[in-house]
N, C-alpha and C positions, 0 to 999 in steps of 0.2 A: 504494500500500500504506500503511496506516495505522501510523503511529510503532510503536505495542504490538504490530501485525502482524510486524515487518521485524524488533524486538527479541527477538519470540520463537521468531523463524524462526532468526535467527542462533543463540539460543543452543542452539539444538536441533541445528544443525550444529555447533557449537563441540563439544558433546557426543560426537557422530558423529566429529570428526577425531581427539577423545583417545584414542577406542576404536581407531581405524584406526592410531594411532600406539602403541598397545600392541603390536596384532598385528604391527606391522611390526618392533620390538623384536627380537621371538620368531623372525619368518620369516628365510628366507635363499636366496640365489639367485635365479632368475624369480620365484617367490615373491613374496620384499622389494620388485622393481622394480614386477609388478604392483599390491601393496597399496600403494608410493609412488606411483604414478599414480594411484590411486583416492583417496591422501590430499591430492594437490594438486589435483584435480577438484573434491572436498568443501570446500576452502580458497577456490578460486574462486568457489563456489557461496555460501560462508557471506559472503565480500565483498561478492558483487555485492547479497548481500541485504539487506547493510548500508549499500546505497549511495544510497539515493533520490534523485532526481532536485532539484535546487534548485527551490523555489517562486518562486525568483525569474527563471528559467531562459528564453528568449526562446521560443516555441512552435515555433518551427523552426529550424533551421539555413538559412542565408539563402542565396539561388541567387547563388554568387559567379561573375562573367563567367570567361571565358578572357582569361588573359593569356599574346598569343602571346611563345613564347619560355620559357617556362618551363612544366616537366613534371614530374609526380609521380609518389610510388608508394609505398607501405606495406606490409609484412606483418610478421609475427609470429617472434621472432628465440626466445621464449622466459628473455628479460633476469631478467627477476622474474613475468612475468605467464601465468596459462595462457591461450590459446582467447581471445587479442586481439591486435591490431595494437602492435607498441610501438617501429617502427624507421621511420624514413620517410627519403624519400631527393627530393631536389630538383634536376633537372638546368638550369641558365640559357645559354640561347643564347650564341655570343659576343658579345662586346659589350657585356655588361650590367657597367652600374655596382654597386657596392657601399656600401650605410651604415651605420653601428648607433652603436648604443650599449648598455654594458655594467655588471655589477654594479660597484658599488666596495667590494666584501666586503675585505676583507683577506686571507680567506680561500677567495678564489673560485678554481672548479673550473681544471680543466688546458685544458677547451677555452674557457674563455674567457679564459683568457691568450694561448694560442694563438690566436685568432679576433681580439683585441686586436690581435699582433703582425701578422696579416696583412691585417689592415683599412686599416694603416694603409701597407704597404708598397705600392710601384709596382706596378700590375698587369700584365702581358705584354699589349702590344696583342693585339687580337683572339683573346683564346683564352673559353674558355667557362668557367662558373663550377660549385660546386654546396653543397650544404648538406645533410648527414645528421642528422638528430635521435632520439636512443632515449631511451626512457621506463623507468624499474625500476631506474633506476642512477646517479646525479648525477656519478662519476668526480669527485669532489671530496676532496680531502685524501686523495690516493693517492700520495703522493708519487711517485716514477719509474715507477711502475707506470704511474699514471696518466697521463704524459709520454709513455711508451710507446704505451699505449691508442690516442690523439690520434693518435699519427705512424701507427700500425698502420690504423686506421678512415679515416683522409684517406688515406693512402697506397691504400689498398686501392679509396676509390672514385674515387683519380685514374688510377689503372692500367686499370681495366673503361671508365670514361667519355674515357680518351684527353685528359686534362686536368692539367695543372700542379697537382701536392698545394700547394702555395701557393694557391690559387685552390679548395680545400676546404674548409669550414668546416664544424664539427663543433656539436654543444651536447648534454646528458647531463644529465637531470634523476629527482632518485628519491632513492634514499638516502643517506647521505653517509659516507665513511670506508669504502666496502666497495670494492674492484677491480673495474672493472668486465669483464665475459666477454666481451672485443673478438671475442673468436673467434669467438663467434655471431655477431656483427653482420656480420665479413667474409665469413660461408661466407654471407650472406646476398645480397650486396652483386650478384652475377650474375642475382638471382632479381629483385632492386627494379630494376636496369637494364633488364631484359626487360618489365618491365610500366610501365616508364615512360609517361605520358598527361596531355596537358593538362587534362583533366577531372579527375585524381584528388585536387584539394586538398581534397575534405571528405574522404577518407580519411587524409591527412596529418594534417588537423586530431586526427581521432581518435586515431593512433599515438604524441601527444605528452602526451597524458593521463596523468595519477597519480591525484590525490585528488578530479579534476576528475570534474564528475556530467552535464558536457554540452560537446561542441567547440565552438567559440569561433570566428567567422567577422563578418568586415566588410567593404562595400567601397560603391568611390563611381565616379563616373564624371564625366569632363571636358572638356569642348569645346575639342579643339584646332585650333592654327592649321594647319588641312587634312585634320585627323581628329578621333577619338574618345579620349578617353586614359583605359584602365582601370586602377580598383587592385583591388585585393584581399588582406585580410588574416586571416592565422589566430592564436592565442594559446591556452596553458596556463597555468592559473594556478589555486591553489584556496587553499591556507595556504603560509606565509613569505613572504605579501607585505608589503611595505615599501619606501618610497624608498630610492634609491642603486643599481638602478634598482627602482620596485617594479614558492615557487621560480616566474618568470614565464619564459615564453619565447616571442618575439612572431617575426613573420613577414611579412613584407609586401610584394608583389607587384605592379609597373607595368609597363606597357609603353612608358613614356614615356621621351622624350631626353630626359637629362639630366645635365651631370656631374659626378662624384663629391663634387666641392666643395661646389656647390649643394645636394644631394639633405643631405650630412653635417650643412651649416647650417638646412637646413629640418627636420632631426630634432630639432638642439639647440634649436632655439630653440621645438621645442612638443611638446619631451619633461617638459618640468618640469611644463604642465600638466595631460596627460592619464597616464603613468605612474608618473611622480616625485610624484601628487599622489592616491594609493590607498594603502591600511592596511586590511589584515586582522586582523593581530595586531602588527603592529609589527616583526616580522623580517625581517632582509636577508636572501634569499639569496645562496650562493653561486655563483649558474650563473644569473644573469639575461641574456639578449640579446634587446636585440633587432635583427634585421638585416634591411634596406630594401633591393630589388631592384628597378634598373630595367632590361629586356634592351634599349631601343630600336625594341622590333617593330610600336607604333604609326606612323601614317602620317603622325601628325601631324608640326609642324615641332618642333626642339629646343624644350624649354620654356624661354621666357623673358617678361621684359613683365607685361602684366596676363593671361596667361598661367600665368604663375606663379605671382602671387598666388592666382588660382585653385585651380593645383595644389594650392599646402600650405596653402590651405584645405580640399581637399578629403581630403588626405592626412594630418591633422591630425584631422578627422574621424572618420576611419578608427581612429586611433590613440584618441583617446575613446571612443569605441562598444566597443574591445577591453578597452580598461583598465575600463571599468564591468562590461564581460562576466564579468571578471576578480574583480572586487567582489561582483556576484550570483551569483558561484559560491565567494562564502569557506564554506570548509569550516563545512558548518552554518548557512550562511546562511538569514535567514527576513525580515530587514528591511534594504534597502537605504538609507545614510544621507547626506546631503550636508549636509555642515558647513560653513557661509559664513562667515567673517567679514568684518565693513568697520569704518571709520572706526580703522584700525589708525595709529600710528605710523609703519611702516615696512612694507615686504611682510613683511621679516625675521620682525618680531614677528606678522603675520599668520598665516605661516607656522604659529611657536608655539603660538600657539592654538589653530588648526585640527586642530592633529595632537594637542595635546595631549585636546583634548574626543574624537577620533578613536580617539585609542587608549588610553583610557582604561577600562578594565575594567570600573570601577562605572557609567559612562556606558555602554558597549555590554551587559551583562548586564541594566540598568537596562531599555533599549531591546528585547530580548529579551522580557524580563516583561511590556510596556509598561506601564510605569510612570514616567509623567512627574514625574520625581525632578528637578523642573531643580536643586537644591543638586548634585547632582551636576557640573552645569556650569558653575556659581560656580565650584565646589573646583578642575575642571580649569581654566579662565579664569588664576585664582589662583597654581596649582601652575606655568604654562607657562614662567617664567623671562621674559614681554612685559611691556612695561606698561600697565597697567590702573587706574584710577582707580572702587572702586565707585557712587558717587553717579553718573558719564555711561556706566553698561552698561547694555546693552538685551540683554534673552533673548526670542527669537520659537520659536515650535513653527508653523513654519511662516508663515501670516499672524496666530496668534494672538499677542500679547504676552504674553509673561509673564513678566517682570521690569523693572524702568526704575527709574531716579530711587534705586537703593540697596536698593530692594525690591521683595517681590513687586506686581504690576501689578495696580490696583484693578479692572479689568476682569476681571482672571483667572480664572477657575475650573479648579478641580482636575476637576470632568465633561468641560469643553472639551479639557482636557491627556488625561485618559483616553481620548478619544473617538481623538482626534487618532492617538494613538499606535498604534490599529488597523489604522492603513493598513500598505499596507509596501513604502512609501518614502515618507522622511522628509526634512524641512528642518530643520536647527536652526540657528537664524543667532544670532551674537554681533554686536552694531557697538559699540567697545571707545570710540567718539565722541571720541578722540584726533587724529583724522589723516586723510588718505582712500586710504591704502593697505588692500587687500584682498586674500584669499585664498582658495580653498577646494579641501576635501580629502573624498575619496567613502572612506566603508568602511561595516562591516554588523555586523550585534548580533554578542552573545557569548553561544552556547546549550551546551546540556547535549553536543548532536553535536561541535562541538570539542573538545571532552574526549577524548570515545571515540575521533574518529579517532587525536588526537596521544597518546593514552594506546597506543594499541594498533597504530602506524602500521608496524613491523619484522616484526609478527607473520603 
């Protein structure tokens, strides 16, 4: 559907729901209920119109293996959403390890405090694991309510799956400071146990969505010593992305031995640079996790050795592929951008730079319009708090040069930069010629559709 198309569909529905919210005013009894189902029908309908699909969007959803040992299952709890999936439920064999890693909001939700607190505690040998995620409600800044929520929603699907609520893990992504209606999710909780299925992860995927315009799937495969060793991963994410972790919520599925220590340090140590290393707009959320499952039910032997290496190469992988997914679906996204820099100081000051050209407003609006405005990435260079020297900076638009030596690059042309800036995906490399520490950090323009989502996101 064409931008003018989707714009004036919507507003033709926007129209339609004020009328419908008149009469409903007026009405009373059966009445009021049927003209409210007709006015949240017409609210679904004027969304999804306003929702197009990302240009930047993979052409399929990717055929994720089965990883024996863990099962799915999604349906529609009614949270915030009409006439979609928005609860998913994950049963894990016994035996399966646990890993993640979580926001460091200061103000992050109740289940990731709770999912913090139980990550980190002894697990009961041999019992089985699981993982419910809803979408329409972030359960964040609810204060007891929302402590309640947590114990009410794990309690509930450790009773139906015969499982230790220690060994539940929850996560609640949506809006933020409202209660969320645990109650839907438990009258649910019988219905997602009965349709549990190793095949159901691309409906999962779908049930974790918000502002997201397409589910989110990755996965790799591993030659182990005496078998095959799958992974498979799902992710939401669309705006409030930012490091600490960059609302994201990741997921990720092996069937490999492994344990808990191992799998914990193979997160940390290549989470920095595939999650921790994306910008949408620069905001933390409150409810970021992500949590790594491995049940054991490969035939292979425990991973270890150049086995391993393997693994979190491949698991690593998996974790990039989702965090880009994650970037080609920023809310309004239309250009995918990867910020390099080298010859930095320090990583530290790499860092700086990278995020500061990343989220820098006049630089992704800039990039929008394509308008290779590279003064725009002086300014951010400049503004990063790194250090920078301008006589040894180098500005590339990809292989073009266009800046060095203190100014613009005698080769350069502003046609070249125009031309360039068509594409949509983008290089803009800085080498700051200080040091040979480097960085780099993926995020996407800044267009007129971020406005409108985050202007009109409660409505």
């Amino acid at each position: 559907m064409a931008k003018t198309d989707w714009k004036a569909e919507a507003k033709a529905l926007k129209k339609k729901v004020k009328a419908l919210k008149s009469t409903l005013s007026a009405a009373a009894g059966p009445m009021a209920e049927a003209v409210s189902d007709a006015v949240g029908d017409v609210v679904a309908a004027a969304k999804k119109a306003m929702k197009p699909v990302s240009p930047l969007a993979p052409a399929v959803f990717p055929e994720l293996p089965v990883i024996a040992g863990a099962e799915f299952a999604a349906i529609g709890a009614g949270i915030k959403y009409r006439d979609r999936k928005d609860v998913m439920l994950v049963r894990l064999a016994p035996g399966t390890t646990l890993a993640g890693a979580f926001t460091r909001s200061s103000t992050r939700s109740a289940c990731v405090r709770d999912g913090q607190a139980k990550l980190v505690a002894k697990a009961p040998a041999g019992v089985g694991a699981a993982i419910l995620v809803n979408s329409g409600n972030s359960n964040a800044f609810t204060g007891k309510l929302g402590d309640d929520a947590v114990a009410a929603v794990t309690g509930g699907v450790a009773e139906v799956l015969g499982i230790p609520a220690g060994r539940v893990f929850s996560s609640s992504t949506g809006v933020i400071g409202e209660p969320l209606p645990h109650g839907k999710i438990t009258a649910v909780i019988p219905a997602l146990a009965s349709a549990l299925s190793e095949t159901g992860i691309h409906m999962a995927a779908e049930a974790i969505m918000t502002t997201d315009t397409f589910p989110k799937g990755a996965a790799a495969t591993v030659q182990g010593d005496g078998g095959l060793i799958q992974i498979a991963g799902i992710a939401k994410g669309s705006g409030m992305i930012a490091p600490d972790m960059a609302t994201m919520l990741v997921y990720i599925f092996t069937d490999a031995k492994i344990s808990q220590a191992n799998l914990q340090k193979m997160i940390d140590r290549n989470v920095g640079a595939t999650f921790n290393s994306i910008t949408v707009d620069s905001d933390t959320s409150t409810s970021d996790t992500l949590l790594v499952a491995a049940t054991g039910q490969s035939a292979a032997a425990e991973v270890k050795g150049t086995v391993a290496k393997a693994f979190e190469a491949a698991l690593a992988g998996v974790m990039h592929d989702l965090a880009l997914q994650v970037v080609r679906d920023g809310e309004g996204a239309t250009k995918l951008i990867e910020v390099r820099v080298t010859g930095a100081a320090s990583e530290e000051d790499a860092a700086k730079v990278a995020f500061s050209i990343a989220n820098s407003p006049l630089v992704k609006t800039a990039v929008a319009g394509e308008d290779p405005n590279w003064g725009r990435i002086v300014m951010a260079v400049g503004k990063s708090g790194a250090a920078a020297e301008r006589d040894k900076l180098t500005i590339r638009f990809g292989d073009i040069v266009v800046a060095e030596k203190g100014w613009r690059a005698e080769s350069y042309t502003e046609e070249a930069g125009a031309d360039y800036m068509k594409q949509s995906e983008l290089l803009i490399a800085v080498d700051l010629g200080l040091g040979k520490a480097k960085g780099t950090v993926w995020t996407c323009d800044l267009t007129n559709r971020y406005v409108e989502i985050n202007a009109d996101y409660r409505s």
